[in-house]
C-alpha positions as CSV (number, residue, x, y, z in Angstrom):
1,X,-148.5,151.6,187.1
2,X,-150.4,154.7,185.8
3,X,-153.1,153.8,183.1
4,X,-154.6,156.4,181.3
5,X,-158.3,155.2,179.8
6,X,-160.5,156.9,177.3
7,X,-163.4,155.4,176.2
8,X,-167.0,157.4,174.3
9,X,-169.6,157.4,176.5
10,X,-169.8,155.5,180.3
11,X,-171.8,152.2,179.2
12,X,-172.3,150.0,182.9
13,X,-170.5,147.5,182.0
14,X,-167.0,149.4,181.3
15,X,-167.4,151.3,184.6
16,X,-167.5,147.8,186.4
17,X,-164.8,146.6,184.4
18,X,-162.6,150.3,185.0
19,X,-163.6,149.8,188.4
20,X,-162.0,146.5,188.6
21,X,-159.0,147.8,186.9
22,X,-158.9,150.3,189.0
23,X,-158.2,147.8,192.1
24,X,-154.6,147.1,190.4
25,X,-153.0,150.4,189.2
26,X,-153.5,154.2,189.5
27,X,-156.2,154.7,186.9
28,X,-157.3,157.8,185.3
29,X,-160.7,157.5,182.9
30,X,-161.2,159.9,180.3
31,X,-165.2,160.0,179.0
32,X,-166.0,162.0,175.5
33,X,-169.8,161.9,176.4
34,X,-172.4,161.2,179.5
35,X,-174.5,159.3,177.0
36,X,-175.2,158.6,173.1
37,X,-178.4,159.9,171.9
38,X,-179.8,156.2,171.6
39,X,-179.5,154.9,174.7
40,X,-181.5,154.7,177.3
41,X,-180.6,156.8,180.4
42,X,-180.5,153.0,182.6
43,X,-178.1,152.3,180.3
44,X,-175.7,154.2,182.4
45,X,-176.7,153.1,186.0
46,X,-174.0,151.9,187.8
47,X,-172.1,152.3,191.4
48,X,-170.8,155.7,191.6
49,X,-168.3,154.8,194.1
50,X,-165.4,154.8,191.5
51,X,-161.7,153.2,192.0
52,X,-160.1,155.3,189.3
53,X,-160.2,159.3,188.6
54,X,-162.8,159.9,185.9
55,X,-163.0,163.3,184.0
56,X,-165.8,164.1,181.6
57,X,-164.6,166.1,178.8
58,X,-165.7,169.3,177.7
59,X,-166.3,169.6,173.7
60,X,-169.0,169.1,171.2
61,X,-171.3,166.2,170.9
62,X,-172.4,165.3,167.3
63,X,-174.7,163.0,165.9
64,X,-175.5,159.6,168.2
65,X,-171.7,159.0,169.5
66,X,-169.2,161.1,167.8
67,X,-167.9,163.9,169.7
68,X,-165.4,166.5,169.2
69,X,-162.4,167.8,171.9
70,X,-158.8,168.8,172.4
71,X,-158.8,167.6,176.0
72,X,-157.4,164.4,175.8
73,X,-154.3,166.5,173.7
74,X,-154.3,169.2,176.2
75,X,-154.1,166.8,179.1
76,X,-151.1,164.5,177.9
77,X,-149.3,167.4,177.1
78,X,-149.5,167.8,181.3
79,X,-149.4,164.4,182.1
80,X,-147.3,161.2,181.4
81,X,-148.6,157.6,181.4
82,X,-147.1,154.2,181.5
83,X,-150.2,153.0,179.2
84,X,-152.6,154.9,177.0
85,X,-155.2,152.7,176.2
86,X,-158.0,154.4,173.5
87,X,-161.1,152.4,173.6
88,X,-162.4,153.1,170.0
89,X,-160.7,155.5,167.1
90,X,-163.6,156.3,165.1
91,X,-164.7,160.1,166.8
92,X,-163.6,163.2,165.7
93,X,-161.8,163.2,169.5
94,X,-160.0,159.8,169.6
95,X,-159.3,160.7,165.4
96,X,-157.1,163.7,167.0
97,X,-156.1,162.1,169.6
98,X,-154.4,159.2,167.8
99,X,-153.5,161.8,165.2
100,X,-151.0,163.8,168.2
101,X,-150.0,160.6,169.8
102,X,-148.4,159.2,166.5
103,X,-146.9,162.6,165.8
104,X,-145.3,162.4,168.9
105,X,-144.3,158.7,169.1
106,X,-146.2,158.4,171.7
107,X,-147.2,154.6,172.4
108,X,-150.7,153.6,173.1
109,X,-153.2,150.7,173.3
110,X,-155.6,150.2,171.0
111,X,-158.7,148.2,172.4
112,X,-162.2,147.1,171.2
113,X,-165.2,145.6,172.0
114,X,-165.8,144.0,168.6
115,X,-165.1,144.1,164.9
116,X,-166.8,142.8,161.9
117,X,-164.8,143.5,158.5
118,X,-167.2,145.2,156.0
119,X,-166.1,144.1,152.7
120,X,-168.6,146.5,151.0
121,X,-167.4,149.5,152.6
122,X,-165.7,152.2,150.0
123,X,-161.7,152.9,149.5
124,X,-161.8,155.6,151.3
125,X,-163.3,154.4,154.5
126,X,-161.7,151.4,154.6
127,X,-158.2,153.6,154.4
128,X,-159.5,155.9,156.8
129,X,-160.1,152.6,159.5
130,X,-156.7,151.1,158.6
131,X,-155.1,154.5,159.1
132,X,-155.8,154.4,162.9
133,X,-156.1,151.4,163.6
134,X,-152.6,150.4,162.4
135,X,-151.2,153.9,164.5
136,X,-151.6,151.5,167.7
137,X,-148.8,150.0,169.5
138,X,-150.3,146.9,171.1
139,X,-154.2,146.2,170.9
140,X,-156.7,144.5,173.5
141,X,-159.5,142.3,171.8
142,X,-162.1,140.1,172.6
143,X,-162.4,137.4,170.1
144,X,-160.4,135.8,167.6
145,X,-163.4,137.4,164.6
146,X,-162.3,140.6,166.2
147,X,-158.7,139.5,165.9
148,X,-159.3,139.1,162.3
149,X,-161.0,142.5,161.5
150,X,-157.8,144.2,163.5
151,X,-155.5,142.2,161.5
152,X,-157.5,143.0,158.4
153,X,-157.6,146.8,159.0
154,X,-153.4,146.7,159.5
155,X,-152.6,145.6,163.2
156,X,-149.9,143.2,163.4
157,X,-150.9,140.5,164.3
158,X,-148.5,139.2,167.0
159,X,-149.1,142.7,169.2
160,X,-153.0,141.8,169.7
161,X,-153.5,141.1,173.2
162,X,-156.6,138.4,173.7
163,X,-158.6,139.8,176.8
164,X,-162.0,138.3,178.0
165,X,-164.8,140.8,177.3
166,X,-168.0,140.6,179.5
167,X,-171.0,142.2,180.8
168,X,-171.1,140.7,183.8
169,X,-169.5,139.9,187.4
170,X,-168.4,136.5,189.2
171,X,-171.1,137.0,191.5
172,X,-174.0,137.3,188.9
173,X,-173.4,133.5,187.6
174,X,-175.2,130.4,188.0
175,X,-174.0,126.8,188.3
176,X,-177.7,125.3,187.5
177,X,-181.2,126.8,186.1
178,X,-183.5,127.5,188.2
179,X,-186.2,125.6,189.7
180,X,-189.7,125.3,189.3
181,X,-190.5,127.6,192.2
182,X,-187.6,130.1,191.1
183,X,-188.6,130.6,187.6
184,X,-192.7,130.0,188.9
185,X,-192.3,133.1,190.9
186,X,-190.2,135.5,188.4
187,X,-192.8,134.8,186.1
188,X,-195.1,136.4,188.2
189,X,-192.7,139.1,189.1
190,X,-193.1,139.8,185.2
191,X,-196.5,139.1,184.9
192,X,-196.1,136.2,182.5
193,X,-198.1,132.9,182.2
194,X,-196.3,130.5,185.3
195,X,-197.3,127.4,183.5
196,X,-195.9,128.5,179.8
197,X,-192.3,128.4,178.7
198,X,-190.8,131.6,177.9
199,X,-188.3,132.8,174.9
200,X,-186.5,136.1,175.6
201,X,-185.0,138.5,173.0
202,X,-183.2,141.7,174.2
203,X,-182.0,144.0,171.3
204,X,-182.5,147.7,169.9
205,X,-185.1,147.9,167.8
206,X,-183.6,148.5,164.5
207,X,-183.5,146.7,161.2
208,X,-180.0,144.3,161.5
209,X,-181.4,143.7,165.0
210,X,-183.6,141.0,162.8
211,X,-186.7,140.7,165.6
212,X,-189.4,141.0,162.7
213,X,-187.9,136.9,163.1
214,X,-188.6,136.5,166.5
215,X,-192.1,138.1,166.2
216,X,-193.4,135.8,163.3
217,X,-191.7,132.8,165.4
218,X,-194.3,133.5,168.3
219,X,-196.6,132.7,165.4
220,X,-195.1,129.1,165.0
221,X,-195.3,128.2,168.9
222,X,-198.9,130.0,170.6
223,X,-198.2,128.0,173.8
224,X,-195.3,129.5,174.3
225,X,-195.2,133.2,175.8
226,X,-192.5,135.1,173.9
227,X,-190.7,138.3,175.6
228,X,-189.0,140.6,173.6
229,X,-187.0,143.4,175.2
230,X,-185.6,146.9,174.3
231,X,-186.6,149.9,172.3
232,X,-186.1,151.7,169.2
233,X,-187.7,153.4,166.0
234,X,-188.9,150.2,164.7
235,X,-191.3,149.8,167.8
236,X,-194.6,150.7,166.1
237,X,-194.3,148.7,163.0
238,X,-193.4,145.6,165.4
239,X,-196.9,146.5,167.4
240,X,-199.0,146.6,163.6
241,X,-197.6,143.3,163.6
242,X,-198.2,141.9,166.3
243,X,-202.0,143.3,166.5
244,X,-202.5,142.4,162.9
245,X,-201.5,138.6,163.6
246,X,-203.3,138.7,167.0
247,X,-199.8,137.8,169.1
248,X,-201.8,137.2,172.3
249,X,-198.7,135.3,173.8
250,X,-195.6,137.8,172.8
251,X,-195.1,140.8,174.8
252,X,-193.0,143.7,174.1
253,X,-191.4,145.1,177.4
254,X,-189.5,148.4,177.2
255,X,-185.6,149.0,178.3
256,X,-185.0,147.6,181.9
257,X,-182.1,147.9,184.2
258,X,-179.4,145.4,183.5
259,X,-180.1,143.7,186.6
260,X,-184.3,143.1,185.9
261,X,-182.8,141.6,182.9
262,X,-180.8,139.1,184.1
263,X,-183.4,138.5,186.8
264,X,-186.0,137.7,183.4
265,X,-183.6,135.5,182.0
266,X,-183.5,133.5,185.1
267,X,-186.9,132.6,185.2
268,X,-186.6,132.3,180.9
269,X,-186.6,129.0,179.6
270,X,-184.2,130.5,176.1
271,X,-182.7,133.3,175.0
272,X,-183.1,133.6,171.3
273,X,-180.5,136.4,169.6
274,X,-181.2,136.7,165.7
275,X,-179.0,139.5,164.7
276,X,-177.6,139.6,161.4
277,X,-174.8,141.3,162.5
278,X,-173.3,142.1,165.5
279,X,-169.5,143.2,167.1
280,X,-170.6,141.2,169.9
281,X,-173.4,140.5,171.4
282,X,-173.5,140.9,175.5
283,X,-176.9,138.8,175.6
284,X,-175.3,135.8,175.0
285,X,-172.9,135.3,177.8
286,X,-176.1,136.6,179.8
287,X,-178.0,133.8,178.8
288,X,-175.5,131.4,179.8
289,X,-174.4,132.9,183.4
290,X,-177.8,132.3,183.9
291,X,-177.8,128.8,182.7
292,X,-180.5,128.6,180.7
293,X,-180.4,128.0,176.8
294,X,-179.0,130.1,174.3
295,X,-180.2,129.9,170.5
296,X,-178.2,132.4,168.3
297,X,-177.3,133.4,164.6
298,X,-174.1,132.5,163.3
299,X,-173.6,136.6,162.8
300,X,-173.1,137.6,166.3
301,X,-169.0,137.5,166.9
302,X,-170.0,136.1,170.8
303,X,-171.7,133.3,169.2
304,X,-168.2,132.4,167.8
305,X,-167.0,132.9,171.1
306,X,-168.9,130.4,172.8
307,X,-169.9,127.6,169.9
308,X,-168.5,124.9,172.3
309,X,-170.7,125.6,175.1
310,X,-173.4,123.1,175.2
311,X,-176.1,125.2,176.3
312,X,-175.2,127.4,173.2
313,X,-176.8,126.7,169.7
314,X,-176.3,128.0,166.7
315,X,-178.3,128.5,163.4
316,X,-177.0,129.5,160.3
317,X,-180.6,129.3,157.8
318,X,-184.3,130.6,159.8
319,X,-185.5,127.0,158.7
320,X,-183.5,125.5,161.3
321,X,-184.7,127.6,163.9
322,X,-188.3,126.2,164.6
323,X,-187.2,122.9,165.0
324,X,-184.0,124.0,167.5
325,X,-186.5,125.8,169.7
326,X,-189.0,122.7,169.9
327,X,-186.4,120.7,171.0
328,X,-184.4,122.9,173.5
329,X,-188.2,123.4,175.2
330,X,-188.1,120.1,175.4
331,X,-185.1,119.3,177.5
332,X,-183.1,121.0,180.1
333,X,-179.8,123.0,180.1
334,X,-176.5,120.8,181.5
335,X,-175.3,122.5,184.6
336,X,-172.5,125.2,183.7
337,X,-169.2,124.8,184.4
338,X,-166.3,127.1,185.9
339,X,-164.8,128.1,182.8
340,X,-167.6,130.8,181.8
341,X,-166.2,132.7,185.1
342,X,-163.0,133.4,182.9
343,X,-165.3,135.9,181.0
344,X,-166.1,138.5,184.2
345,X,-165.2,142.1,185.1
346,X,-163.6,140.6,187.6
347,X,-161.3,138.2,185.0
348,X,-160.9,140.5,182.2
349,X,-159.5,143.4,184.6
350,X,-156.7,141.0,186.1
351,X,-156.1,139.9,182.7
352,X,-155.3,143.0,180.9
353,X,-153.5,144.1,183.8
354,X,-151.1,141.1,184.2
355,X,-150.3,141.5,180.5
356,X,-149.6,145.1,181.0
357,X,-147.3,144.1,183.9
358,X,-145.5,142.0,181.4
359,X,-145.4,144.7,178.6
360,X,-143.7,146.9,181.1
361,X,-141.2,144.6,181.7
C-alpha cells in the first residue's frame, strides 16, 4: 500500500507515529516546515533513523506555522497514491493542495489532532473551515469532541475514522507509581525538596494556557513544591508574580526534552493541566502512563477522552480545585490497567492502517 503523508512541521511525536506507520506500508512524508517559530528546537528531537521517505518542501514560511508551496501539486502530478492523507487544511500549502485534489477528484484523508468548534468565529471563517474540511473523502480523528467539530464544519459523519492519538510509546508506560526511593531520587535529579510532594504543570506560556491558576495555587499549599514547565512571552509577568508573592516553593523550569519530562512526572506526585481551551492536551495521557494523578479542566478535549480513568479528575469551577488537590495528596493512584496501551504510536499506527486495509477493499 503506498501512503502519501503531509503534515506542517515535524513535531516528535508524529515522526514516532510515521515511523510506526511506516513498519506497514511504503510511506512517503511530506513536511511544509522544519519548525514553527514558537517551538522550541527539542521540540523536534527524535530518531533520525526513518521507516518512510520524508521530503522537506521548498516554499515560503509565514508567520508561526503557515507556509506557502506548489510541491505537494507538483509531486502528485508525478506520482500516484493509494491514500493521501493531509494532516491539517488551514496553510496556504494544504489550502492549494486540497484546492487541486478536489478539482481533480482526487480522494484524500483528512486527519487531525483536535478540534474545538468556535462559535464566535465570523461567517466568513467559519465558511472558509467548512470549505475544506468537507472536500475530504474519509477523515482520521482522535476524540468523539473532535468528531463533533468535523461533523460541525461539514464532514459526514459516518466517513470519520476513530484513531487513538498519543504522545507516547508502549514502552514508556507504567503499571504502578513509583516508589519512595524512585521518586526520592528524581527529585534530586531535579533538584526538588525529596520530602515535599510535587504538582507539575507543562504548557506554553500564553494567556488560554491559564497558569496565572496554577501560580496563585502554590499560594494555597506552601508545603508543597510546585513545578511548572515550558516557555513563552508570558514568562516575565509569571516571575513579577511569583517574586511579588514570595513563591519560595514553585519553580519555573524552561522547555525540556520529552523524555526529562516524563522522567519529572515520574517522580511528580500530580499533574495539574488548567487550560481553558485546548484541541487536546498530550500532558494528560503523560500523566497517566506514568501513573500518577491527573487533575484537569473540563476544556481540554483529552480530558473528555479519559473522564473514566480513575487516576483522572476533572474540574469544571477553580473553587473545586483546592480541595481536589488536598485530597489526591492525600492518597495514592490505583495501579493502571492495559487499556491506556490502546493509546501508543505503536496502537494508533496499526489502527489507522488496518482501517486503511479495509478502505481499500
Amino acid at each position: 500500500m503506498k501512503i502519501l503523508y503531509v503534515f506542517n512541521h515535524p513535531a516528535f511525536y508524529k515522526i514516532s507515529f510515521l515511523n510506526e506507520l511506516g513498519k506497514h506500508c511504503d510511506l512517503t512524508v511530506m513536511i511544509e516546515r522544519k519548525k514553527a517559530r514558537d517551538r522550541n528546537v527539542m521540540f523536534y528531537q527524535t530518531n533520525t533513523k526513518y521507516s518512510f521517505s520524508l521530503q522537506y518542501l521548498s516554499g515560503i514560511n509565514i508567520g508561526t506555522e503557515n507556509h506557502l508551496s506548489l510541491g505537494i501539486i507538483n509531486h502528485l502530478k508525478r506520482h500516484q497514491y493509494d491514500f493521501i492523507i493531509m494532516n491539517g487544511y488551514a496553510t496556504f500549502t494544504e489550502m492549494l493542495t486540497i484546492n487541486y485534489l478536489k478539482r481533480h477528484q482526487i480522494p484524500f484523508i483528512l486527519m487531525i489532532n483536535g478540534g474545538i468548534i468556535n462559535h464566535q468565529e465570523s461567517k466568513f471563517k467559519r465558511r472558509l473551515k467548512t470549505k475544506y474540511i468537507s472536500s475530504a473523502t474519509y477523515y482520521l480523528s482522535p476524540t468523539v469532541t473532535s468528531n463533533e467539530y468535523l461533523v460541525y464544519y461539514g464532514a459526514k459523519k459516518d466517513h470519520i475514522i476513530q484513531y487513538p492519538y498519543s504522545s507516547l510509546s508502549e514502552s514508556q508506560y507504567f503499571t504502578s507509581t513509583a516508589s519512595a526511593l524512585e521518586k526520592e531520587t528524581i527529585k534530586q535529579e531535579f533538584m526538588l525538596d525529596k520530602d515535599r510532594k510535587v504538582i507539575v504543570s507543562v504548557a506554553q506560556f500564553i494567556e488560554r494556557k491559564n497558569n496565572l491558576l496554577f501560580i496563585n495555587l502554590a499560594e494555597q499549599f506552601p508545603h508543597v513544591t510546585f513545578v511548572l514547565v515550558g516557555e513563552g512571552p508570558e514568562k516575565r509577568k509569571y516571575l513579577r508574580i511569583i517574586a511579588k508573592k514570595r513563591l519560595t516553593n514553585l519553580i519555573i523550569k524552561d522547555f525540556m526534552p520529552h523524555s526529562s519530562l516524563l522522567r519529572l512526572l515520574r517522580g511528580s506526585d500530580l499533574l495539574f493541566a488548567p487550560s481553558s481551551k485546548d484541541i487536546y492536551g498530550h500532558t494528560i495521557l503523560e500523566g497517566l502512563y506514568n501513573n500518577i494523578w491527573v487533575l484537569a479542566s473540563s476544556h481540554i478535549n483529552a480530558a473528555r477522552e479519559f473522564k473514566n480513568n480513575p487516576n483522572l479528575h476533572i474540574f469544571n469551577e477553580n473553587s473545586e480545585i483546592a480541595g481536589k488537590i488536598a485530597k489526591l495528596l492525600g492518597s495514592t493512584p490505583l495501579n493502571n490497567d492495559v487499556s491506556l496501551l490502546d493509546y501508543s504510536f505503536e496502537k494508533a499506527a496499526r489502527t489507522v492502517f488496518k482501517r486503511l486495509e479495509e478502505l481499500k477493499r
